[in-house]
C-alpha positions as CSV (number, residue, x, y, z in Angstrom):
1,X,108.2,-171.8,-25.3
2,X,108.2,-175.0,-23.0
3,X,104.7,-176.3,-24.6
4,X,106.6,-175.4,-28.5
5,X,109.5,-177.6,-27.3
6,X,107.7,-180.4,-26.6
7,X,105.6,-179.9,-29.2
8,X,109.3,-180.0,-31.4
9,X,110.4,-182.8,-29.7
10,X,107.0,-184.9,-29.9
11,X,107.1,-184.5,-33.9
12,X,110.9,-185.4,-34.4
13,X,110.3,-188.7,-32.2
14,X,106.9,-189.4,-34.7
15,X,109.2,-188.9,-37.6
16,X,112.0,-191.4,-36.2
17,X,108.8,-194.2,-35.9
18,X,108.8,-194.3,-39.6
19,X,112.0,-195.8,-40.0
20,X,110.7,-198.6,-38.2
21,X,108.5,-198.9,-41.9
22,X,111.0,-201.2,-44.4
23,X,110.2,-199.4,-47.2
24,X,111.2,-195.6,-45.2
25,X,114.4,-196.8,-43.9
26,X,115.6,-198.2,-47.2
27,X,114.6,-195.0,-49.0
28,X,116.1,-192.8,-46.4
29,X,119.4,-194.5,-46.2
30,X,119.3,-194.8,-50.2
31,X,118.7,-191.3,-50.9
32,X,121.3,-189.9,-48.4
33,X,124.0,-192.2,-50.3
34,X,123.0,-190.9,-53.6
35,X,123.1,-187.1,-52.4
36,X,126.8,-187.9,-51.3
37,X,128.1,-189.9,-54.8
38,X,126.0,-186.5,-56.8
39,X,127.7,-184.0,-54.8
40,X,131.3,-185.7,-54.9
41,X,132.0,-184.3,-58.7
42,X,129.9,-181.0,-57.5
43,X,132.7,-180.4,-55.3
44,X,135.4,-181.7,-56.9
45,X,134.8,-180.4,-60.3
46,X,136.2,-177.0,-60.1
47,X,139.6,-178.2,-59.1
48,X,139.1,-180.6,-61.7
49,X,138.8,-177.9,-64.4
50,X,141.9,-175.6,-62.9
51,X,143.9,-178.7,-63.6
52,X,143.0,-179.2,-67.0
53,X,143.4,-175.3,-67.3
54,X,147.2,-175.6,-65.9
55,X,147.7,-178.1,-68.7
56,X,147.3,-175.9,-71.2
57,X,144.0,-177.2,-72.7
58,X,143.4,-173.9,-73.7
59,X,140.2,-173.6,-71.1
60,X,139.0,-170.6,-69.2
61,X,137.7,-172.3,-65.9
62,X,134.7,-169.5,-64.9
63,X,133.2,-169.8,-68.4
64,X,133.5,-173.7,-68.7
65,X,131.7,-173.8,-65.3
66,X,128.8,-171.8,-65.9
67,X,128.2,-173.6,-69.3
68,X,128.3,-177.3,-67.4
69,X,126.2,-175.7,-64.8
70,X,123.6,-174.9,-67.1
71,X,123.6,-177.8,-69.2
72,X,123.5,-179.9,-66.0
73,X,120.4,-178.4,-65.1
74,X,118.7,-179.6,-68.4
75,X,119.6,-182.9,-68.3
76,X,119.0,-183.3,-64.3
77,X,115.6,-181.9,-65.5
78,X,115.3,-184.1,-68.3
79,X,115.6,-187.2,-66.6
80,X,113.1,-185.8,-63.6
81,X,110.3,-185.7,-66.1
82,X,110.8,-188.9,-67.7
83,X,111.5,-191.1,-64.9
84,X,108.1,-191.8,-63.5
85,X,108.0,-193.0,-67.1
86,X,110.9,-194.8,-66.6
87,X,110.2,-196.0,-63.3
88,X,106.5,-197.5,-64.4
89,X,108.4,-199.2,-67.5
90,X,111.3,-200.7,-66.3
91,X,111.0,-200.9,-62.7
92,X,111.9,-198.8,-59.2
93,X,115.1,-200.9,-58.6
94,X,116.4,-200.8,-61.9
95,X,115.9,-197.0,-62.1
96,X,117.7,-197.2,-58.7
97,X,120.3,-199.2,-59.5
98,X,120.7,-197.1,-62.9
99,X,120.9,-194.3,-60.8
100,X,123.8,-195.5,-58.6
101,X,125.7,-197.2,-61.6
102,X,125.9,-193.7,-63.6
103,X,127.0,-192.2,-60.7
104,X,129.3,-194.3,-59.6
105,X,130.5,-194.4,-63.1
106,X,130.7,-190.9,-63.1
107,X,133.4,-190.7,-60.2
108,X,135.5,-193.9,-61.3
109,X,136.1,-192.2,-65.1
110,X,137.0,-188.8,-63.2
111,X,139.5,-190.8,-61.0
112,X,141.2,-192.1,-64.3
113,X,143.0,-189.1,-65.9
114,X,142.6,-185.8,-66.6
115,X,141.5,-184.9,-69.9
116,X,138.5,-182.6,-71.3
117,X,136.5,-185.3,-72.7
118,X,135.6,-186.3,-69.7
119,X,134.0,-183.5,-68.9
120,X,130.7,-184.7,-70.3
121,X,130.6,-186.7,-67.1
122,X,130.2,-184.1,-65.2
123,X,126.7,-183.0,-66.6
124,X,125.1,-186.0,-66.0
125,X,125.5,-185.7,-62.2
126,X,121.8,-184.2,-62.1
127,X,120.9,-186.8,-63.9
128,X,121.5,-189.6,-62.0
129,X,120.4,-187.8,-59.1
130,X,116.8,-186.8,-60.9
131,X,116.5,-190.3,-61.8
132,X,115.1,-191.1,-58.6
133,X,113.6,-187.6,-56.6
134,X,110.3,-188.0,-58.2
135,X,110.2,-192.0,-57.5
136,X,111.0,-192.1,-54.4
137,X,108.9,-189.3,-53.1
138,X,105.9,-191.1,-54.8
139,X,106.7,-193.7,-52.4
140,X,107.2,-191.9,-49.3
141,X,104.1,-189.5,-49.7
142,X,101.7,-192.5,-49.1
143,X,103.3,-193.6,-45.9
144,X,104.2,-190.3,-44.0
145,X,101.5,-188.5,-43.4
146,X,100.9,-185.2,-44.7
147,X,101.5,-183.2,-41.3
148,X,104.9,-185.3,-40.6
149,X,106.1,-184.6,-44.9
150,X,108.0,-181.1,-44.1
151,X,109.7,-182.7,-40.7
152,X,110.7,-186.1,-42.9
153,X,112.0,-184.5,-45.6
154,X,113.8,-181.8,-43.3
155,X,115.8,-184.9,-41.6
156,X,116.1,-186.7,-44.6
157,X,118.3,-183.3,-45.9
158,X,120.2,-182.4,-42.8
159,X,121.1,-186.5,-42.5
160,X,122.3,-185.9,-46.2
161,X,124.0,-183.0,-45.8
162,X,125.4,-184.3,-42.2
163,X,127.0,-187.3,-44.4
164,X,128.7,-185.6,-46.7
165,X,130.5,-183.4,-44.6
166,X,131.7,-186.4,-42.9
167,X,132.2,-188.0,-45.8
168,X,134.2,-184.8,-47.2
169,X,136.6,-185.2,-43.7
170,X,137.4,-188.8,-44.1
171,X,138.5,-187.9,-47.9
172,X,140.8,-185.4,-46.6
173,X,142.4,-187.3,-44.5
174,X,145.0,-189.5,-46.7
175,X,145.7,-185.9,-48.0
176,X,149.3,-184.6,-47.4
177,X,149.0,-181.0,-45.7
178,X,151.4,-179.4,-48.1
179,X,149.1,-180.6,-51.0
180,X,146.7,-178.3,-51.9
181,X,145.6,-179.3,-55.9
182,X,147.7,-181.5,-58.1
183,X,146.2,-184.7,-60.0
184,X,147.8,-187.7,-57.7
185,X,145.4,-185.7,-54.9
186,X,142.4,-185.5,-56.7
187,X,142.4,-188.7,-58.5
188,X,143.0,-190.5,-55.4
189,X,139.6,-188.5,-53.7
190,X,137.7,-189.6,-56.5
191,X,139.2,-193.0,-56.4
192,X,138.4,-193.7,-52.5
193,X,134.8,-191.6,-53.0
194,X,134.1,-194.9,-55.6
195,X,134.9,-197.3,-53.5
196,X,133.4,-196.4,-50.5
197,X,130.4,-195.7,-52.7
198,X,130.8,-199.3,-54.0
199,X,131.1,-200.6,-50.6
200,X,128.2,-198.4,-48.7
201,X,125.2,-197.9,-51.7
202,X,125.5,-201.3,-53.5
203,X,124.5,-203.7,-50.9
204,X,121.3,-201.8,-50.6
205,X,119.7,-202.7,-53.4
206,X,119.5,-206.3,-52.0
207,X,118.7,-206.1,-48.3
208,X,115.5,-205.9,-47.1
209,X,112.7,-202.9,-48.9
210,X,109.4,-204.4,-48.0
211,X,107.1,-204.2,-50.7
212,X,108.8,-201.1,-51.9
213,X,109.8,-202.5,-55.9
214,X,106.4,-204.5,-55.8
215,X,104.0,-202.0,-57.2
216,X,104.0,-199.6,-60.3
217,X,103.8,-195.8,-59.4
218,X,101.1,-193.3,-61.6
219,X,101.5,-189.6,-62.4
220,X,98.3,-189.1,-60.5
């Protein structure tokens, strides 16, 4: 058990060395901000759609969600198989950059009023999000090496996933206790969720990324 620990220990501290690589630490920090924007309408969406049910939009909530579900899935994997494409034609940091914009997009419109058109936002939360998986892991496959990959992309999720439960508690916090779903509530979540967005994801798309948008990626 002792000689496993160690072992445990000795990969996760060969892990945290590669954020000392530019183009890692950008990526890392990048994709943990873009799982938090994707997953802000995930979580809020289904309050969202009681809401517009309790107007009266003649909408039954369960059947609304599985069809967005599904059709989020096709257009999340829509946009995964074109953006190597994408990402070879236009650039990494614009696909980036794309990829934050729609999303950020996404949760500003929500924030705005409630109303079924916007609904359509909500399927292209995948999409944003697909934009940059396969990207981004062409990048990092190169520089971690192939024994480290599961351990990286383990800390990479539970980072992610560490983040936005955090991120979920600091939304809650302006929340009154007796509220528990009207629209002032949940337009004011998705309100703060943009600008912190604005305010944490933006800036990174100019500091430092090594040679990360310097080279074109292949589908080899």
């Amino acid at each position: 058990i002792t000689i496993q620990h160690k072992s445990g220990e000795s990969q996760f501290i060969k892990v945290l060395n590669y954020f000392k690589v530019p183009e890692l630490r950008w990526i890392f920090v990048f994709s943990v901000g873009v799982y938090i924007l994707a997953h802000i309408p995930y979580e809020f969406y289904q309050p969202y759609l009681n809401l517009l049910e309790l107007e009266q939009f003649a909408m039954n909530t369960a059947i609304v969600s599985g069809i967005l579900f599904a059709i989020t899935r096709v257009f999340g994997a829509y946009a995964a198989g074109k953006s190597i494409k994408w990402t070879n034609k236009y650039g990494l940091k614009q696909v980036c950059a794309a990829s934050v914009f729609i999303q950020l997009s996404i949760i500003v419109l929500l924030s705005l009023a409630l109303h079924p058109g916007f609904i359509i936002l909500l399927m292209l939360r995948s999409f944003s999000m697909s934009l940059t998986v396969a990207p981004l892991n062409a990048e990092i496959a190169p520089r971690v090496r192939k024994d480290h990959r599961a351990s990286y992309f383990s800390l990479q999720s539970l980072a992610s996933r560490l983040a936005f439960s955090i991120c979920l508690v600091l939304l809650s916090l302006p929340v009154a206790n007796e509220v528990i779903n009207d629209w002032p509530t949940l337009s004011m979540i998705f309100r703060y969720a943009g600008i912190g967005g604005l305010i944490v994801i933006l800036p990174l798309l100019y500091i430092n990324s090594g040679s990360l948008f310097q080279r074109k990626i292949t589908n080899s």
